[in-house]
PDB file of N, CA, C and O in Angstrom:
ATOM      1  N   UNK A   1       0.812  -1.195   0.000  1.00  0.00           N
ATOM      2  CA  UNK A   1       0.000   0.000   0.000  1.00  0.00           C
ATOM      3  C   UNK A   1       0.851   1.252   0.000  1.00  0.00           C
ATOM      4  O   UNK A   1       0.376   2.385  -0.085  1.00  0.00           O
ATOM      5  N   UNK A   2       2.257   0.949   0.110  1.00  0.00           N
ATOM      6  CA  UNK A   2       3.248   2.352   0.388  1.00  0.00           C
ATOM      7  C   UNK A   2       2.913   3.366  -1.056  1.00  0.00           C
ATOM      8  O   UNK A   2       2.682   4.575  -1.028  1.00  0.00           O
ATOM      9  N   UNK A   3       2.964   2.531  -2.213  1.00  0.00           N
ATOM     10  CA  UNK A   3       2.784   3.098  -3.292  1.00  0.00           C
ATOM     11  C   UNK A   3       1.931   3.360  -3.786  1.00  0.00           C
ATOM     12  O   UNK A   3       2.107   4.233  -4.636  1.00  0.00           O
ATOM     13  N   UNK A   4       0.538   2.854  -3.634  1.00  0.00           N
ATOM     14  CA  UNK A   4      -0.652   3.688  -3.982  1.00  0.00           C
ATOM     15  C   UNK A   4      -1.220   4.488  -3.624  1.00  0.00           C
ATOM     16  O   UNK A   4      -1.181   4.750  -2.422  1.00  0.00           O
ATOM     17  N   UNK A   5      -2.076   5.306  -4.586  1.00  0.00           N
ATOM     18  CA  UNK A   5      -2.835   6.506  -4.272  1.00  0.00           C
ATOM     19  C   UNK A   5      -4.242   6.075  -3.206  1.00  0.00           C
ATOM     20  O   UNK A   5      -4.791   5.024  -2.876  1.00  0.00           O
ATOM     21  N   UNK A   6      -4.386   7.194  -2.984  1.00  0.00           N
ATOM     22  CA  UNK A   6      -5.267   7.273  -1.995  1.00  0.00           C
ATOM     23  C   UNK A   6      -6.596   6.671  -2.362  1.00  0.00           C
ATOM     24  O   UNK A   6      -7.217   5.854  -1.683  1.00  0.00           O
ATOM     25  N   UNK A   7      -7.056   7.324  -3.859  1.00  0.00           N
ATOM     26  CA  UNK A   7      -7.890   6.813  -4.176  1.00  0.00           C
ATOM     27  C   UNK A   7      -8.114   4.836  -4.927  1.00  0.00           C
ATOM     28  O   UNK A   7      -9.084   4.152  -5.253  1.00  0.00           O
ATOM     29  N   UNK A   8      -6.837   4.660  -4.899  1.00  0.00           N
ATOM     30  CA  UNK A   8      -6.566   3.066  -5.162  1.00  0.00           C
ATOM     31  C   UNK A   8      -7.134   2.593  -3.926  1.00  0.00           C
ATOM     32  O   UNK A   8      -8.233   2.040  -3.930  1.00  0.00           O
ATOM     33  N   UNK A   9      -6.433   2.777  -2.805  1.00  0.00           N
ATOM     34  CA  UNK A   9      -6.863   2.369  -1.515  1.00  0.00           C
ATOM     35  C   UNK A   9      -8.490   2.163  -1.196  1.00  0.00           C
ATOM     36  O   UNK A   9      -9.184   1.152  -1.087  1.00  0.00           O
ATOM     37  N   UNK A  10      -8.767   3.542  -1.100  1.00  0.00           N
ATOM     38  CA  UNK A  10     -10.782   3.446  -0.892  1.00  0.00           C
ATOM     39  C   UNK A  10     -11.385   2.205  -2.331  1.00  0.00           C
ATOM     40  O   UNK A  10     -12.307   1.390  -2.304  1.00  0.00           O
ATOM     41  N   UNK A  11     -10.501   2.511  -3.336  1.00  0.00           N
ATOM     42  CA  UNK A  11     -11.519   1.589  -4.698  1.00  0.00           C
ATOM     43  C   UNK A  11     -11.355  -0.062  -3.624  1.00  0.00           C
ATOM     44  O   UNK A  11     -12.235  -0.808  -3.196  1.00  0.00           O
ATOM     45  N   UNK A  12      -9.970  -0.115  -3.507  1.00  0.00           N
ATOM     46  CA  UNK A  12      -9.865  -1.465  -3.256  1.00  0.00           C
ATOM     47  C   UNK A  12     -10.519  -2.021  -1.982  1.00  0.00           C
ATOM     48  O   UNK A  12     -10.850  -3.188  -1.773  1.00  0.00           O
ATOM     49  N   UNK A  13     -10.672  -0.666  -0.953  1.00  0.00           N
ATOM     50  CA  UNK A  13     -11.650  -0.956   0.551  1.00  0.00           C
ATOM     51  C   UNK A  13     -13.166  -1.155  -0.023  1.00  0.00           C
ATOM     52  O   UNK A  13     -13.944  -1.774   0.703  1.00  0.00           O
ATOM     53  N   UNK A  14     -13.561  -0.746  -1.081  1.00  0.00           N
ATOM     54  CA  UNK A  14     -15.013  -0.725  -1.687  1.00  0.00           C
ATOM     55  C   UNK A  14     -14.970  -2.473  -2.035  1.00  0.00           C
ATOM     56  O   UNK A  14     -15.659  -3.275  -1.405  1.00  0.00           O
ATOM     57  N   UNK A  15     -14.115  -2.829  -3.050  1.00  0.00           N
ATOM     58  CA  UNK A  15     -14.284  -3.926  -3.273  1.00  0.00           C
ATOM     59  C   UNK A  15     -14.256  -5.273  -2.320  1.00  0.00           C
ATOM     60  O   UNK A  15     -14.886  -6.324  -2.198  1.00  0.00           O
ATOM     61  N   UNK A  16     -13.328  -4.707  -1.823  1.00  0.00           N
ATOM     62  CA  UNK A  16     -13.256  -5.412  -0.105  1.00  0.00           C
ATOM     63  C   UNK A  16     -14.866  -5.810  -0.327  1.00  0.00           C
ATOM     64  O   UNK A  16     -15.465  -6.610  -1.047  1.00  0.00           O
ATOM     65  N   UNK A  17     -15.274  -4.739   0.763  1.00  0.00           N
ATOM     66  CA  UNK A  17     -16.576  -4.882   1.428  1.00  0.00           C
ATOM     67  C   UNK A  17     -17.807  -5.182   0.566  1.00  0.00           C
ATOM     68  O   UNK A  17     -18.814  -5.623   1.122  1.00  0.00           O
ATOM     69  N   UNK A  18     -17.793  -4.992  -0.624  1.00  0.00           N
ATOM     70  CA  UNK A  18     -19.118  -5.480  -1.533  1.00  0.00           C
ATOM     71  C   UNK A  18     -18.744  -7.032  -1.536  1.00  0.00           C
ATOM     72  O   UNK A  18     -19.647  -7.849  -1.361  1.00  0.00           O
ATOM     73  N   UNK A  19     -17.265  -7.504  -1.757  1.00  0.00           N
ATOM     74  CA  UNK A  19     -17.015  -9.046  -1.771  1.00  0.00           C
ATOM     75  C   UNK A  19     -17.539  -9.534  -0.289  1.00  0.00           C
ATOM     76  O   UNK A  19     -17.855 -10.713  -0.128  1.00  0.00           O
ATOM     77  N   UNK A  20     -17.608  -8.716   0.635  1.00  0.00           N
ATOM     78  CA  UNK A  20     -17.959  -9.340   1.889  1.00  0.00           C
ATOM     79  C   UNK A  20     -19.705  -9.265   2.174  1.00  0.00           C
ATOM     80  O   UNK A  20     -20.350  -9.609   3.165  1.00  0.00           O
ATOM     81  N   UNK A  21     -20.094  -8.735   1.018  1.00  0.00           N
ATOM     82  CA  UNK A  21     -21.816  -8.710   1.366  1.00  0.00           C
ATOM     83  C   UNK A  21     -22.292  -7.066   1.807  1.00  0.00           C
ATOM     84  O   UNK A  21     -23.448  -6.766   2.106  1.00  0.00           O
ATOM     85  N   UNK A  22     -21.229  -6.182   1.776  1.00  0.00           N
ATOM     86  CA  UNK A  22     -21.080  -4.879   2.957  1.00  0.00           C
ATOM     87  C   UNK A  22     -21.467  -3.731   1.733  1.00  0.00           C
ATOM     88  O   UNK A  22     -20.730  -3.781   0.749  1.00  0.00           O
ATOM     89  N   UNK A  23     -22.276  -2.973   1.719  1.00  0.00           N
ATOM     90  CA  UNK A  23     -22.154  -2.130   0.906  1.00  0.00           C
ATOM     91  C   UNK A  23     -21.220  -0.841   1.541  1.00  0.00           C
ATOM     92  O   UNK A  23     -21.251  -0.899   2.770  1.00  0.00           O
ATOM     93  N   UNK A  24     -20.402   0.303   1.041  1.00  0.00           N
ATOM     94  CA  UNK A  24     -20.020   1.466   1.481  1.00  0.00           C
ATOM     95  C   UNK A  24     -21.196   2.526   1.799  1.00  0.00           C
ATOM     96  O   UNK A  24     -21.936   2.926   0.900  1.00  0.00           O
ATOM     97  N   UNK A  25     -21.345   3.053   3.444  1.00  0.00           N
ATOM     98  CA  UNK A  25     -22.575   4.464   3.364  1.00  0.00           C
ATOM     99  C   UNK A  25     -22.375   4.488   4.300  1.00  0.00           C
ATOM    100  O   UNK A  25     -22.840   3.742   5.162  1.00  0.00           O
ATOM    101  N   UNK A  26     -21.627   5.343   4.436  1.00  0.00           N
ATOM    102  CA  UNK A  26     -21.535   6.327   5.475  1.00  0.00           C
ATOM    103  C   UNK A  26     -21.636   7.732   5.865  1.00  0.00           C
ATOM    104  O   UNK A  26     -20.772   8.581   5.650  1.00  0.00           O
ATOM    105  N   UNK A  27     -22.741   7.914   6.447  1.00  0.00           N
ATOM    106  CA  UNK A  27     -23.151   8.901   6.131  1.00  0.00           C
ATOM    107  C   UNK A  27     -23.311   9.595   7.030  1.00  0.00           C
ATOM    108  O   UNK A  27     -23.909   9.112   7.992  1.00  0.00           O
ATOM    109  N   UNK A  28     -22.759  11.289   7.118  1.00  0.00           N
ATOM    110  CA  UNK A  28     -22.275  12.251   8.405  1.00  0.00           C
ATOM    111  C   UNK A  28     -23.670  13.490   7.714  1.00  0.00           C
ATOM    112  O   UNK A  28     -23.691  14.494   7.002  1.00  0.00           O
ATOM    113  N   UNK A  29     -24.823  12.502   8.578  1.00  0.00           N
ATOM    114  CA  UNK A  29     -25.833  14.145   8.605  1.00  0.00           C
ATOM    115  C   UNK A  29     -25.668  14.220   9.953  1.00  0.00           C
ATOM    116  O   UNK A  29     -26.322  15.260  10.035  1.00  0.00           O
ATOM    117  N   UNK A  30     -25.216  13.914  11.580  1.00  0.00           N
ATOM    118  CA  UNK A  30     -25.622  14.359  12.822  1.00  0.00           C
ATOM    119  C   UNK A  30     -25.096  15.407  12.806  1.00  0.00           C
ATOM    120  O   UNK A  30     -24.503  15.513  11.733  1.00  0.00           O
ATOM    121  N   UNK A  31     -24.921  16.629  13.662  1.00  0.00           N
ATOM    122  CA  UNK A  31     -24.302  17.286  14.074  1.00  0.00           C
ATOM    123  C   UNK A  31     -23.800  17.302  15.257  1.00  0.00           C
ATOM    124  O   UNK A  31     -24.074  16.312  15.935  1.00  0.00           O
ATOM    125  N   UNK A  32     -22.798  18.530  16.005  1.00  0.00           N
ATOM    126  CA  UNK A  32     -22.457  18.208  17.037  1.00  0.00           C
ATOM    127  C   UNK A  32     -23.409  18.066  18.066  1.00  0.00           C
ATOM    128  O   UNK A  32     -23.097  17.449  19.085  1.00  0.00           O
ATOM    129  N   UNK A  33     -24.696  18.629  17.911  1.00  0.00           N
ATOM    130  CA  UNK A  33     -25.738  18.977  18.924  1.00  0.00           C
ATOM    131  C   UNK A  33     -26.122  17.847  19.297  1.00  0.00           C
ATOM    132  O   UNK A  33     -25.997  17.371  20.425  1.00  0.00           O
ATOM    133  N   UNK A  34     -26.831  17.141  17.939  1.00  0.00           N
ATOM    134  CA  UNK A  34     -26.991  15.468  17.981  1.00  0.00           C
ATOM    135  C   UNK A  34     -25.916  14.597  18.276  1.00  0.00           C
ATOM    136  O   UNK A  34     -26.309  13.546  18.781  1.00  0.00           O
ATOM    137  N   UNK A  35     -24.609  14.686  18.120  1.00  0.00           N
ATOM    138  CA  UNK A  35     -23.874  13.800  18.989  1.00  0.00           C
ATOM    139  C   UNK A  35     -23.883  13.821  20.170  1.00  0.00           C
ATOM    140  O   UNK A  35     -24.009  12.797  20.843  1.00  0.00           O
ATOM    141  N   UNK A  36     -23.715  15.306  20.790  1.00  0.00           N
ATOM    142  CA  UNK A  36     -23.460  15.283  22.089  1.00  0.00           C
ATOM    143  C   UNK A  36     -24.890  14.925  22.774  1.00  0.00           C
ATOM    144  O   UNK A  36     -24.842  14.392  23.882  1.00  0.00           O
ATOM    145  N   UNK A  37     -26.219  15.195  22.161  1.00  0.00           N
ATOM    146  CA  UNK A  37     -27.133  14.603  22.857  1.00  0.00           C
ATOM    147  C   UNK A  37     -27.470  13.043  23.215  1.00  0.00           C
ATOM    148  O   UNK A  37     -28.099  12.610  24.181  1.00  0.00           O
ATOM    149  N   UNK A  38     -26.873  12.355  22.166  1.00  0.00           N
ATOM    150  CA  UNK A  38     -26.708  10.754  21.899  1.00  0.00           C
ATOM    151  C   UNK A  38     -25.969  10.471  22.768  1.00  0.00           C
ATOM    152  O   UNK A  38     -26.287   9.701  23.674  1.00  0.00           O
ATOM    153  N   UNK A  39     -24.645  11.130  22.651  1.00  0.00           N
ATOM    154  CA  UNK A  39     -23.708   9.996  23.602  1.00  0.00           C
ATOM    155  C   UNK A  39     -23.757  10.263  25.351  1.00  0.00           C
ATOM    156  O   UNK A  39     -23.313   9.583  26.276  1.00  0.00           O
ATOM    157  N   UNK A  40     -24.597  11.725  25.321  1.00  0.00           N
ATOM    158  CA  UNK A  40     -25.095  11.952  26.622  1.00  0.00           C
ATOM    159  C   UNK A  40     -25.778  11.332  27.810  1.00  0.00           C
ATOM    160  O   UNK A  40     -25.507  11.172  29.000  1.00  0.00           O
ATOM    161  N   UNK A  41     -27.096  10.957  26.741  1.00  0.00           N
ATOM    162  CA  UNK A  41     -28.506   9.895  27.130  1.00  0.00           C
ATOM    163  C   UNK A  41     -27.749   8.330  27.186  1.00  0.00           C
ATOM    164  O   UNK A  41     -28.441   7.467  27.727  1.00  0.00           O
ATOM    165  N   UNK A  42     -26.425   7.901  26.687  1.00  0.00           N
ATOM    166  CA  UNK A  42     -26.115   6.882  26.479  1.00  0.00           C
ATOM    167  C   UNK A  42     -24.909   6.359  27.720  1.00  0.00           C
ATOM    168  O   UNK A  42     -24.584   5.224  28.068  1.00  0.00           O
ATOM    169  N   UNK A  43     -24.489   7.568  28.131  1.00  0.00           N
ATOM    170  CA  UNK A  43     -23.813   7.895  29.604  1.00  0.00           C
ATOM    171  C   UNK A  43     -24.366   7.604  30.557  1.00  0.00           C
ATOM    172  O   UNK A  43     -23.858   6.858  31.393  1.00  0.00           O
ATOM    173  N   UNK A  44     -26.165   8.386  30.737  1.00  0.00           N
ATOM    174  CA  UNK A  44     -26.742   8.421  31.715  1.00  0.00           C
ATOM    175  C   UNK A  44     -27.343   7.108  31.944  1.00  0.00           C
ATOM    176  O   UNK A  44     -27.270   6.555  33.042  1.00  0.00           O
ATOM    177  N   UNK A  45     -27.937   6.592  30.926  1.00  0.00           N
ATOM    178  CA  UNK A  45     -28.514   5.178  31.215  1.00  0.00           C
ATOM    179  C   UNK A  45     -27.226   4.062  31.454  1.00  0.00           C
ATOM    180  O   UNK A  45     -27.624   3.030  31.993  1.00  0.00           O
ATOM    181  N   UNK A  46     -26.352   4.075  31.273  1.00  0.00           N
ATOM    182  CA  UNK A  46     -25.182   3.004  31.356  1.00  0.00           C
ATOM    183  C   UNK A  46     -24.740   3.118  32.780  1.00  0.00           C
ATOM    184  O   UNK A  46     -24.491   2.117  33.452  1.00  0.00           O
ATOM    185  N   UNK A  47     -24.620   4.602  33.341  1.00  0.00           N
ATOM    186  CA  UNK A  47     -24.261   4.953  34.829  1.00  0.00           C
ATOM    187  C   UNK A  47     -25.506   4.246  35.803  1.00  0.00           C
ATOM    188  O   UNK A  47     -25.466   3.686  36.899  1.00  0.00           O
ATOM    189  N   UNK A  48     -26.596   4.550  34.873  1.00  0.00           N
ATOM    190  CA  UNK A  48     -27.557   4.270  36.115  1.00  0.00           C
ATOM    191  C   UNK A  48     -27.962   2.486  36.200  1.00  0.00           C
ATOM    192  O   UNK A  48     -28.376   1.811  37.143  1.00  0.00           O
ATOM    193  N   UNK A  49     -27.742   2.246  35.251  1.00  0.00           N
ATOM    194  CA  UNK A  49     -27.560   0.789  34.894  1.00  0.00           C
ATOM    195  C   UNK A  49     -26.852  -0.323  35.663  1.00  0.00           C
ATOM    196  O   UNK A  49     -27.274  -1.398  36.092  1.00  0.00           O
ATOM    197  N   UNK A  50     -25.528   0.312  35.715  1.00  0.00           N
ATOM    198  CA  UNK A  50     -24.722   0.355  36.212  1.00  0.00           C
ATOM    199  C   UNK A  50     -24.696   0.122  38.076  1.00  0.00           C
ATOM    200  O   UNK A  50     -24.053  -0.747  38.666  1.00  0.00           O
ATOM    201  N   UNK A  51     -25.494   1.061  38.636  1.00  0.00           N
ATOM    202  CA  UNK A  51     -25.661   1.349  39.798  1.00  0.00           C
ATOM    203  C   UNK A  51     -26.374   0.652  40.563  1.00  0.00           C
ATOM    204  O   UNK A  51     -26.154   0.569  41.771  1.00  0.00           O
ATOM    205  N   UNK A  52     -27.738  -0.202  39.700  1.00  0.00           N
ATOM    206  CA  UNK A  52     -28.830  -0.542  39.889  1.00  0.00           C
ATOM    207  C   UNK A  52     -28.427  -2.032  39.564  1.00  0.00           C
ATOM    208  O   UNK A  52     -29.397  -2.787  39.629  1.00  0.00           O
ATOM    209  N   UNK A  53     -27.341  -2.590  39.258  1.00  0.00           N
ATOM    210  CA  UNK A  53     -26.919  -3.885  38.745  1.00  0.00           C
ATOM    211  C   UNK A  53     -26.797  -4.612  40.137  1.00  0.00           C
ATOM    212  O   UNK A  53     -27.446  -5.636  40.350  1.00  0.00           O
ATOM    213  N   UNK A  54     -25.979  -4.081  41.055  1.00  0.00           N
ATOM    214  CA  UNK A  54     -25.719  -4.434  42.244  1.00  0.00           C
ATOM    215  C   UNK A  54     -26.942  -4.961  43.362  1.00  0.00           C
ATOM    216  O   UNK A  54     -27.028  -5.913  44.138  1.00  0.00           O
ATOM    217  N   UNK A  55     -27.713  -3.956  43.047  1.00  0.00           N
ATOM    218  CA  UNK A  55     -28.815  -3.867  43.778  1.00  0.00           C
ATOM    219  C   UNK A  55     -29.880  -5.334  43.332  1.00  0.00           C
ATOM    220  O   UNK A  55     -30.218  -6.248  44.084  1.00  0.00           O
ATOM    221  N   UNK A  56     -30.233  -5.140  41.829  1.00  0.00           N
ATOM    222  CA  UNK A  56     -30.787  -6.247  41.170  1.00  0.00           C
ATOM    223  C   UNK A  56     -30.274  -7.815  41.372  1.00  0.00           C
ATOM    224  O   UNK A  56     -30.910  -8.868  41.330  1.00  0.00           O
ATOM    225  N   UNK A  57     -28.927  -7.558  41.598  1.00  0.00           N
ATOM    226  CA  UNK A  57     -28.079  -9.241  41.837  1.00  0.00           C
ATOM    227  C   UNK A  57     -28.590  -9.370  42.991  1.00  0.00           C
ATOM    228  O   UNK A  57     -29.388 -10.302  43.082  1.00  0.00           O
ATOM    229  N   UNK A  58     -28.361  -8.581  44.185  1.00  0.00           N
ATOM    230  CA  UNK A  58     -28.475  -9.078  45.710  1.00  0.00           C
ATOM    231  C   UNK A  58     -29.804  -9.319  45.793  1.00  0.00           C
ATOM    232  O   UNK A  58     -30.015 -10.338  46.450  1.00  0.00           O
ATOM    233  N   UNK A  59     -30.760  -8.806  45.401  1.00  0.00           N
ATOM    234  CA  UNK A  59     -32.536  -9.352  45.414  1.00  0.00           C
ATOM    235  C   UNK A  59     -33.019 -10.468  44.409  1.00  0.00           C
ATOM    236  O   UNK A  59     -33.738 -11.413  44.733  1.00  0.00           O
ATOM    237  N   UNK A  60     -32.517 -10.226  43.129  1.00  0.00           N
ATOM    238  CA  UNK A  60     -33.042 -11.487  42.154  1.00  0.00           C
ATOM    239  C   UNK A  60     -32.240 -12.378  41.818  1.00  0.00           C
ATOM    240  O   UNK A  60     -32.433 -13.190  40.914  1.00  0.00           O
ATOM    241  N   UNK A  61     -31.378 -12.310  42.440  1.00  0.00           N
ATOM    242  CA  UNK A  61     -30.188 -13.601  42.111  1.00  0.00           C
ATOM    243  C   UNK A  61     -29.450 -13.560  40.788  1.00  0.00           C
ATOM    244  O   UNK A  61     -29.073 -12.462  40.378  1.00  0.00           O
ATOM    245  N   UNK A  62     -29.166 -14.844  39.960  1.00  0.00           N
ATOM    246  CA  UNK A  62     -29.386 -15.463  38.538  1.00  0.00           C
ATOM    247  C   UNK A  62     -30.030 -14.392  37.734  1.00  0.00           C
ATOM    248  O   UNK A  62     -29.458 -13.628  36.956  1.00  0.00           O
ATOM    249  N   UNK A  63     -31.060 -14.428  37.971  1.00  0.00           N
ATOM    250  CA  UNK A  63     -32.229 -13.692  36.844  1.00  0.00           C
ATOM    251  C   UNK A  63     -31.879 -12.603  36.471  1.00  0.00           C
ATOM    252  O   UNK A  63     -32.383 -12.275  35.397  1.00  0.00           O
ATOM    253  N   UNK A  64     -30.989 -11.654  37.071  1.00  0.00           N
ATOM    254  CA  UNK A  64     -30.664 -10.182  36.487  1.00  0.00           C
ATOM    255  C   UNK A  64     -29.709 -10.607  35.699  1.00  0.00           C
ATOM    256  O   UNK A  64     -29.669 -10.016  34.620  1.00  0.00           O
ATOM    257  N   UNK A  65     -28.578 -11.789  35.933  1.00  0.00           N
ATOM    258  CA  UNK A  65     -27.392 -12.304  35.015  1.00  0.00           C
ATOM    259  C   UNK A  65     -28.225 -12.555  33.699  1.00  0.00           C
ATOM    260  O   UNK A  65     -27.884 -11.916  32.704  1.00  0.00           O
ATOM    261  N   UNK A  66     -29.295 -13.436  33.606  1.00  0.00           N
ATOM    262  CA  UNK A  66     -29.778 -14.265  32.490  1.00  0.00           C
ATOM    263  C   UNK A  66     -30.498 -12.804  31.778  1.00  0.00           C
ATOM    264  O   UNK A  66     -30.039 -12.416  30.704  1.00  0.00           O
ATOM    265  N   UNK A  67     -31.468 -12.149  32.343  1.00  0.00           N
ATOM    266  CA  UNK A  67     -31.712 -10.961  31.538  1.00  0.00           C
ATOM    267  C   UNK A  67     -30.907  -9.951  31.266  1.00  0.00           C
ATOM    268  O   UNK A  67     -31.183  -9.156  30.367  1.00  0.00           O
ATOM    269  N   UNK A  68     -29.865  -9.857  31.966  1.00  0.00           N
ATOM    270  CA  UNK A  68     -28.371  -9.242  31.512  1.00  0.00           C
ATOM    271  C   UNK A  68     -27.841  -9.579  30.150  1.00  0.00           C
ATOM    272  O   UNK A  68     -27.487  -8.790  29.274  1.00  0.00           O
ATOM    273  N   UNK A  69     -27.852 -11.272  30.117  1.00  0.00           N
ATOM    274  CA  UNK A  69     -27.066 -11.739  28.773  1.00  0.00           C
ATOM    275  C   UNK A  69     -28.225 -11.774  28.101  1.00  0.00           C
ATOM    276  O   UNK A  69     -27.772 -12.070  26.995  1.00  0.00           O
ATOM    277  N   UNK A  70     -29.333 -11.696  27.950  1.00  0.00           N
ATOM    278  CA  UNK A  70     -29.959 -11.726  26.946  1.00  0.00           C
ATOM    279  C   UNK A  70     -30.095 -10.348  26.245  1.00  0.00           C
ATOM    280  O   UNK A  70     -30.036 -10.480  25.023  1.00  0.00           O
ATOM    281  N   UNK A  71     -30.256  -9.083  26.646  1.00  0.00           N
ATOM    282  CA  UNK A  71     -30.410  -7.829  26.726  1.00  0.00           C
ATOM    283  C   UNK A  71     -28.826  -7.625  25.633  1.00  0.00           C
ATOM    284  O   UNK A  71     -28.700  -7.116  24.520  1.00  0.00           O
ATOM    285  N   UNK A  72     -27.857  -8.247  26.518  1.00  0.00           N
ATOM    286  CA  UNK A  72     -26.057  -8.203  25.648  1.00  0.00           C
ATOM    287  C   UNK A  72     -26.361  -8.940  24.067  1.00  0.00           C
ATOM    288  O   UNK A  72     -25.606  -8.770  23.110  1.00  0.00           O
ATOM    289  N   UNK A  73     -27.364  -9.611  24.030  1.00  0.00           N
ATOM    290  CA  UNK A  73     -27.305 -10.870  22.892  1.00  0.00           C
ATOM    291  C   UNK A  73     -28.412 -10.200  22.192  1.00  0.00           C
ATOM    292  O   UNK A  73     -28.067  -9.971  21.033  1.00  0.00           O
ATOM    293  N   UNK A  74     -29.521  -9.826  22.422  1.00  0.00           N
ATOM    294  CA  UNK A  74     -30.304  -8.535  21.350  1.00  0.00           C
ATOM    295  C   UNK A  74     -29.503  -7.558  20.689  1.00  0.00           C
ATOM    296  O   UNK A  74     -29.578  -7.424  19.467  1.00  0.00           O
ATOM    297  N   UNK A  75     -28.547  -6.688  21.571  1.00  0.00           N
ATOM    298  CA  UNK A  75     -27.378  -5.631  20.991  1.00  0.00           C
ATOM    299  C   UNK A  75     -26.939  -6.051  20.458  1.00  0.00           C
ATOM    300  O   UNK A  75     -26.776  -5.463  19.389  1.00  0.00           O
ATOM    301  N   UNK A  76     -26.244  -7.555  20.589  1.00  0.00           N
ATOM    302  CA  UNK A  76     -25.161  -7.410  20.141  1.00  0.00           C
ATOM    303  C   UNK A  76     -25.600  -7.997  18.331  1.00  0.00           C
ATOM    304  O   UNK A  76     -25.042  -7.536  17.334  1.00  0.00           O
ATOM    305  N   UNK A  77     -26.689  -9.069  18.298  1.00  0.00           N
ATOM    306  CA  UNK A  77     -27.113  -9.078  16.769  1.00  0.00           C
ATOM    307  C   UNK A  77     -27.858  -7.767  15.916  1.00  0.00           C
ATOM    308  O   UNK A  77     -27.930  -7.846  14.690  1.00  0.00           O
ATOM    309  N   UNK A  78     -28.586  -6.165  16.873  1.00  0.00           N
ATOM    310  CA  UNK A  78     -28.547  -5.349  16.258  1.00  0.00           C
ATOM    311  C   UNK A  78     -27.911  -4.859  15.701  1.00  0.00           C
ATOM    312  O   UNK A  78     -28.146  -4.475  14.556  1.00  0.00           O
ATOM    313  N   UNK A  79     -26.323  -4.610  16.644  1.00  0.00           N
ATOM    314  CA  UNK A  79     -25.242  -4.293  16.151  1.00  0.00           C
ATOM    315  C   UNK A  79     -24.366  -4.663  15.122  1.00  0.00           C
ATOM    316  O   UNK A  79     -23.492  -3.970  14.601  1.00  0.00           O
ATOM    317  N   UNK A  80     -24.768  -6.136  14.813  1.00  0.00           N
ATOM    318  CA  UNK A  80     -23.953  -7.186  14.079  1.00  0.00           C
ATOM    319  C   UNK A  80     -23.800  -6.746  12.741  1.00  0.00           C
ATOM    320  O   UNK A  80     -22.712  -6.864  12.178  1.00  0.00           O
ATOM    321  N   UNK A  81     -24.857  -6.214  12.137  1.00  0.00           N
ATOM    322  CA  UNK A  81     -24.517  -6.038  10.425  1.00  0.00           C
ATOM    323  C   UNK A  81     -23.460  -4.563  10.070  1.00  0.00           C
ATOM    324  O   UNK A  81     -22.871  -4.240   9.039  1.00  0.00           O
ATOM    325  N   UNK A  82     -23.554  -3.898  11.435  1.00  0.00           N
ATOM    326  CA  UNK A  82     -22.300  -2.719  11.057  1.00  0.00           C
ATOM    327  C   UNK A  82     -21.037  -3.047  11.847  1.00  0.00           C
ATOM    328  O   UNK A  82     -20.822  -2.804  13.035  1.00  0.00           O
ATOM    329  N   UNK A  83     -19.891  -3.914  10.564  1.00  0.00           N
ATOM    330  CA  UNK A  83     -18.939  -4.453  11.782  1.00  0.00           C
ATOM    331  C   UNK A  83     -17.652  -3.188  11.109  1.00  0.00           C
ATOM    332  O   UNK A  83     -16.433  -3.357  11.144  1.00  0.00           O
ATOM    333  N   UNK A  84     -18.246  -2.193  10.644  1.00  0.00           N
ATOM    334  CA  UNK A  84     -16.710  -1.341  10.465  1.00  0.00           C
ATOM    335  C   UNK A  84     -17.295   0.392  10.557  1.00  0.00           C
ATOM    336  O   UNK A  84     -18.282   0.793   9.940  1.00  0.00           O
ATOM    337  N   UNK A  85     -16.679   1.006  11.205  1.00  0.00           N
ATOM    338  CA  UNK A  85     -17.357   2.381  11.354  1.00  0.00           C
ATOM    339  C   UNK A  85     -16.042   3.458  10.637  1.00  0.00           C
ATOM    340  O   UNK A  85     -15.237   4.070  11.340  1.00  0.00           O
ATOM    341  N   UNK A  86     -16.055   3.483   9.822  1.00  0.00           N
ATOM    342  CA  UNK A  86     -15.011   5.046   9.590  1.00  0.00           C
ATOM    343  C   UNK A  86     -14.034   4.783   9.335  1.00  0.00           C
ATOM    344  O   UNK A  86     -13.190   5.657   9.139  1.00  0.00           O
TER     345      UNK A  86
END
């Protein structure tokens, strides 16, 4: 890659990812307002989540683990079809 152009590179990352099933779109409409509101709300629920985990183990045992991993295993196949960001 030392010797190619820049634009060789992206053609050949395109082909990459269409051979992998992946189309290229990426697409920058948020702004900063909308980021910082996203990753804000995404702070607050993880902190409080977080806080309330402890509490949930010592009263429901198991059951906060098992709805824990299931909750991890919904995300994580939402998440699954975007495996490259930027």
């Amino acid at each position: 890659m030392k010797g190619k152009a820049r634009e060789e590179v992206v053609a050949a990352d395109v082909r990459k990812l269409h051979k992998l099933g992946n189309a290229q779109r990426l697409l920058s409409e948020m702004g900063g307002f909308s980021n910082f509101a996203i990753s804000f709300s995404i702070i607050l629920i993880l902190t409080g989540a977080m806080l309330l985990y402890g509490y949930g183990l010592k009263f429901a045992g198991p059951m906060v683990s098992i709805l824990t991993m299931i909750i991890a295993t919904s995300m994580a196949e939402i998440a699954s079809p975007y495996p490259i960001a930027g």
